[in-house]
NUGU-673121 format. One record per residue (C-alpha): residue in one letter; x, y, z. Coordinates in steps of 0.02 Angstrom, whole numbers. Example, Ala and Ser with C-alpha at 12.3 -4.5 7.8 and 13.67 -1.06 7.14 Angstrom:
residu  x  y  z
A  615  -225  390 .
S  684  -53  357 .
//
This chain:
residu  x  y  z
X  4175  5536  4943 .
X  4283  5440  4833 .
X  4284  5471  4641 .
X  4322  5331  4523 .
X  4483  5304  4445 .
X  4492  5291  4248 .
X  4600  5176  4160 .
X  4654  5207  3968 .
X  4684  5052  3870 .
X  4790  5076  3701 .
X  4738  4980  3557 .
X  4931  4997  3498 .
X  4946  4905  3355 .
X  4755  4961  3293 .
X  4827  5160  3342 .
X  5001  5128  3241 .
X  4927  5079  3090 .
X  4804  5210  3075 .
X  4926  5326  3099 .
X  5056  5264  2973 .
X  4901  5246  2852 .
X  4835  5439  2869 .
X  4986  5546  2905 .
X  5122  5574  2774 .
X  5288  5491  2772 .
X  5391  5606  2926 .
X  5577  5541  2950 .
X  5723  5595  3051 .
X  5883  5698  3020 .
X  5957  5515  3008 .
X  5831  5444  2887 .
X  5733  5347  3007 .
X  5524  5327  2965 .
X  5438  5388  3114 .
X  5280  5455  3056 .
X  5187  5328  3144 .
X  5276  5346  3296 .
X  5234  5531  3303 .
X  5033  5485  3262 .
X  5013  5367  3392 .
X  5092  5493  3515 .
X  5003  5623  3443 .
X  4827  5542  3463 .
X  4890  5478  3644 .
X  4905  5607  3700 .
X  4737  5679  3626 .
X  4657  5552  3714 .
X  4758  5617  3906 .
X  4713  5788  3884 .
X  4537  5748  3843 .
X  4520  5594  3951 .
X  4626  5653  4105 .
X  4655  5450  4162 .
X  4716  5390  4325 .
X  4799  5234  4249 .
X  4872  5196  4067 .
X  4939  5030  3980 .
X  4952  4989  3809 .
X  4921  4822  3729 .
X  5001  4753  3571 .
X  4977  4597  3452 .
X  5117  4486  3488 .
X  5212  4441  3318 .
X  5146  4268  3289 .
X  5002  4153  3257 .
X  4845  4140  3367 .
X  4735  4024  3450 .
X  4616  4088  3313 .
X  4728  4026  3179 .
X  4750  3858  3249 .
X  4522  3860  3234 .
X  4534  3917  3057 .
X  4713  3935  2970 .
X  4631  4065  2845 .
X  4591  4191  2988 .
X  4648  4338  2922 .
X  4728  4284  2760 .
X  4679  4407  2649 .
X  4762  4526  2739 .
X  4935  4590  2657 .
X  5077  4585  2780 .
X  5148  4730  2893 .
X  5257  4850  2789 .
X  5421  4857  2850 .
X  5405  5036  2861 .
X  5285  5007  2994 .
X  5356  4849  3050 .
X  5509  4951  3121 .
X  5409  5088  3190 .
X  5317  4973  3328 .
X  5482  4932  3429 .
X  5544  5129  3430 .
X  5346  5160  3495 .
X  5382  5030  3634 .
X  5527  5122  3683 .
X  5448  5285  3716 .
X  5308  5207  3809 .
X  5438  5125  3910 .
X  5510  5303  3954 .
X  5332  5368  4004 .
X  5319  5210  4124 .
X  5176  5153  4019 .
X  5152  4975  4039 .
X  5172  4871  3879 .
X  5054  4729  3870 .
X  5091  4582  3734 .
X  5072  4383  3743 .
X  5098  4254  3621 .
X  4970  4181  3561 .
X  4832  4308  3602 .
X  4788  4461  3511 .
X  4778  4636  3589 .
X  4609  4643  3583 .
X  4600  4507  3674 .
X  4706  4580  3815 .
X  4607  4720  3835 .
X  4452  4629  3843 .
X  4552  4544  3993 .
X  4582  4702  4073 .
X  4395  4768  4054 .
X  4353  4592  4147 .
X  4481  4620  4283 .
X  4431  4794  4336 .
X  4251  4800  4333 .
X  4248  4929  4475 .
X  4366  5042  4371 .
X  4319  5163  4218 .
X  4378  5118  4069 .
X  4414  5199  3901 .
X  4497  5093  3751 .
X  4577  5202  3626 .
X  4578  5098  3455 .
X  4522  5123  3285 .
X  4442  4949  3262 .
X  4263  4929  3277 .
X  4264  4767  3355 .
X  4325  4819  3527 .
X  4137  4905  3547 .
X  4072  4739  3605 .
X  4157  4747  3748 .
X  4070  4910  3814 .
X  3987  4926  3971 .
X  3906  5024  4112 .
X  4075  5062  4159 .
X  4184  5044  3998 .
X  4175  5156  3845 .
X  4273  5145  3671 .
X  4344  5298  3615 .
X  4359  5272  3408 .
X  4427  5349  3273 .
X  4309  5407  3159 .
X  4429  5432  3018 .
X  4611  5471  2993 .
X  4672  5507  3178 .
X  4604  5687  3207 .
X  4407  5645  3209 .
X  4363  5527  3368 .
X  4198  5482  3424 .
X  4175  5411  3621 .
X  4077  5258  3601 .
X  3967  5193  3760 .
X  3790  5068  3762 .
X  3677  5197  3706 .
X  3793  5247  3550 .
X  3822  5090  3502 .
X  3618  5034  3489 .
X  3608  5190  3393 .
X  3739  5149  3260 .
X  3678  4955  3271 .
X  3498  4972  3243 .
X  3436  4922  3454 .
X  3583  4795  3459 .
X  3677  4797  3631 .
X  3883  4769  3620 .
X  3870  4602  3679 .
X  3773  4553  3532 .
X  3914  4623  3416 .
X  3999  4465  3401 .
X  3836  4373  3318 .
X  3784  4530  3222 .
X  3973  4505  3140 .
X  3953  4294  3126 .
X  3825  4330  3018 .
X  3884  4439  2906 .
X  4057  4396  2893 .
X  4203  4492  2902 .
X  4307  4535  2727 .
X  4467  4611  2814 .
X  4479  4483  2943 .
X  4427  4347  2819 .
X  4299  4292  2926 .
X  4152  4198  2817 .
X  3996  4235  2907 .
X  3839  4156  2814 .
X  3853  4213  2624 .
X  3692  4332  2561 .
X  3668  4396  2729 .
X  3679  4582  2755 .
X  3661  4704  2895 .
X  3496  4732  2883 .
X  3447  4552  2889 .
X  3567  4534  3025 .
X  3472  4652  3128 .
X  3321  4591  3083 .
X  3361  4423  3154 .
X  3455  4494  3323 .
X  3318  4607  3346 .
X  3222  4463  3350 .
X  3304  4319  3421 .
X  3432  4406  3530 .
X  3579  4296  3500 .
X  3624  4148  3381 .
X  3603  4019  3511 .
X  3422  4075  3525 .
X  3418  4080  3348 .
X  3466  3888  3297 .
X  3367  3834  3444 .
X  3209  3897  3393 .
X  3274  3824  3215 .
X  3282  3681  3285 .
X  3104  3667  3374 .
X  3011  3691  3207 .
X  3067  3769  3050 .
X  2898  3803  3008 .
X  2868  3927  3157 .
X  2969  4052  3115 .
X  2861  4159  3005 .
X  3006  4300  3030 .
X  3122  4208  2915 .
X  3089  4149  2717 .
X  3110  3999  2691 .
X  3284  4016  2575 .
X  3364  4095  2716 .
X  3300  3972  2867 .
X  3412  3842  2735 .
X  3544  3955  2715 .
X  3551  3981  2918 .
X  3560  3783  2939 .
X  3653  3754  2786 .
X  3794  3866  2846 .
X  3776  3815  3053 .
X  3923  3776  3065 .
X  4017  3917  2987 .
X  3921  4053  3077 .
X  3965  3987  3259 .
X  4165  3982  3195 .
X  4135  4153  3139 .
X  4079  4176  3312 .
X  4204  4107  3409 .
X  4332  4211  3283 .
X  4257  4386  3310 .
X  4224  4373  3505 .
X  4359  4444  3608 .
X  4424  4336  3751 .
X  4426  4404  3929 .
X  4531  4254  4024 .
X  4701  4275  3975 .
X  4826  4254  4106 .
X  4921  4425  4122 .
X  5060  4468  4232 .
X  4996  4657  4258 .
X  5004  4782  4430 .
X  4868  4927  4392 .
X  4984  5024  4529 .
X  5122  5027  4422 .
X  5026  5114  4271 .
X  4975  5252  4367 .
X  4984  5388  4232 .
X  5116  5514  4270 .
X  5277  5435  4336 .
X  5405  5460  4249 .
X  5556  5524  4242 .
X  5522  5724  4132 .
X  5704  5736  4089 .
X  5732  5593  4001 .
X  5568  5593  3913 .
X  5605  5762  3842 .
X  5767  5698  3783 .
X  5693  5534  3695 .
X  5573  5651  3610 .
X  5718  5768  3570 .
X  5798  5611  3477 .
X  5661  5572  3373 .
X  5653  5758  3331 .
X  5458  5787  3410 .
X  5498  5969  3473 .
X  5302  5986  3454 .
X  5273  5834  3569 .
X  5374  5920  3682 .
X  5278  6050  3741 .
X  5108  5943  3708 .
X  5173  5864  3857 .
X  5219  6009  3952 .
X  5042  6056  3936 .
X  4954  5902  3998 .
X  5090  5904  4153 .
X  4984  6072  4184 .
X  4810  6005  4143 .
X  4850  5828  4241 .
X  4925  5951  4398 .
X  4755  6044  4393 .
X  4639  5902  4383 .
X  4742  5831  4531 .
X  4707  5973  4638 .
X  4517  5980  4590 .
X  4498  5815  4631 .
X  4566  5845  4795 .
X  4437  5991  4828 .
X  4304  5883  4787 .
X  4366  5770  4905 .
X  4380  5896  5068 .
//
């Protein structure tokens, strides 16, 4: 018997600023803002004592434009830009990652959702948990591949997985999640969607049509048909074609990116104690500290039960 090995995914940049966001400011002896730092570690390792993975990585936005922005330059204009305070944190939450020989993941270009949604692809055979506190990850859930999302601040988490999500999205499954958002657009990701429509027309017409393709095809046969839709919106849908397939292409997460990654080297666990203690030391988490020392005593137990079950 062979049990299946679990692989946590890190939503970094999603994890860092939901931390700096909900926890108050925290700096060092030396004046140094780390209170983001110490939330994504704090939530990390949350998620290993609850989680108990085999594997761990953790996947960042690389600084720069996207292939998204080069579709549509407004993609996420609204948005203010990083504090600096935050900004300065992300490199200092690298390092300690690099110290618990967790891979960091980051290419230009490509966001890290979209890296994840890579790794999800690559390891089908594998369980997989993505720890993130942005809803838009849940499309890429699975028989074998579950979102674990913070509910709010970075204490409450909920463990998303298919039948959750058709429970919070009226029937939908996660792959429709990408046309559920096209339609109603996105405000924080300045995504436009088609304007008037809501969520509960949105469902209404997924529930219905199953995806947008099916949607403008049956449009398409004979507006006339489709008693389901008044005639205002069956304008607004064609009127705003388009727009609502950018939107689309915008919210879905790519799962082809070319990633230089060895899933033996992330096995969870390998590094070096000493000098993590003393990193930790630096940044003045003495709580952190012995966090760890406990999940080196959960992680040592679950070892040894899986090798019982095994015999």
């Amino acid at each position: 018997m062979k049990l299946n090995e679990r692989l946590l995914i890190l939503d970094s940049n999603s994890i860092l600023h939901r931390a700096f966001h909900a926890l108050p400011s925290l700096t060092t002896k030396k004046g140094e803002q780390v209170s983001a730092v110490y939330g994504f570690l704090l939530v990390f390792f949350k998620a290993l004592r609850e989680i108990q993975p085999d594997f761990v990585c953790a996947c960042f936005d690389f600084p720069a434009k996207t292939f998204r922005h080069k579709k549509f330059i407004e993609y996420k204009a609204t948005r203010p830009p990083t504090p600096k305070d935050l900004a300065s944190q992300i490199e200092k939450t690298k390092e300690i990652l690099n110290f618990l020989a967790t891979p960091v993941l980051e290419k230009e270009g490509f966001e890290a959702d979209d890296l994840i949604g890579t790794l999800v692809k690559k390891f089908p055979e594998k369980e997989k948990i993505i720890l993130t506190g942005d809803s838009d990850t849940l499309q890429l859930i699975n028989k074998n591949t579950e979102v674990y999302l913070f509910k709010k601040g970075v204490k409450n988490t909920v463990l998303y997985g298919e039948n959750l999500v058709k429970e919070r999205y009226e029937g939908l499954k996660p792959e429709q999640i990408p046309d559920f958002k096209a339609l109603i657009g996105d405000i924080s990701d300045n995504i436009p969607g088609v304007p008037g429509i809501g969520e509960k027309t949105a469902f209404k017409i997924l529930q219905k049509f199953d995806s947008l393709e099916n949607l403008y095809q049956e449009l398409g046969k004979n507006l006339g048909r489709i008693k389901e839709l008044k005639p205002e919106l069956k304008n607004d849908l064609i009127k705003y074609k388009k727009q609502v397939f950018l939107s689309k292409f915008l919210v879905k997460i790519k799962k082809d990116v070319s990633l230089d990654f060895n899933l033996k080297k992330s096995r969870w666990g390998n590094y070096d104690k000493k000098k993590v203690t003393q990193v930790l030391n630096n940044f003045e988490f003495y709580s952190l500290i012995k966090r760890l020392e406990e999940l080196e005593i959960k992680r040592s137990e679950n070892i040894q039960s899986k090798q019982k079950t095994l015999l």
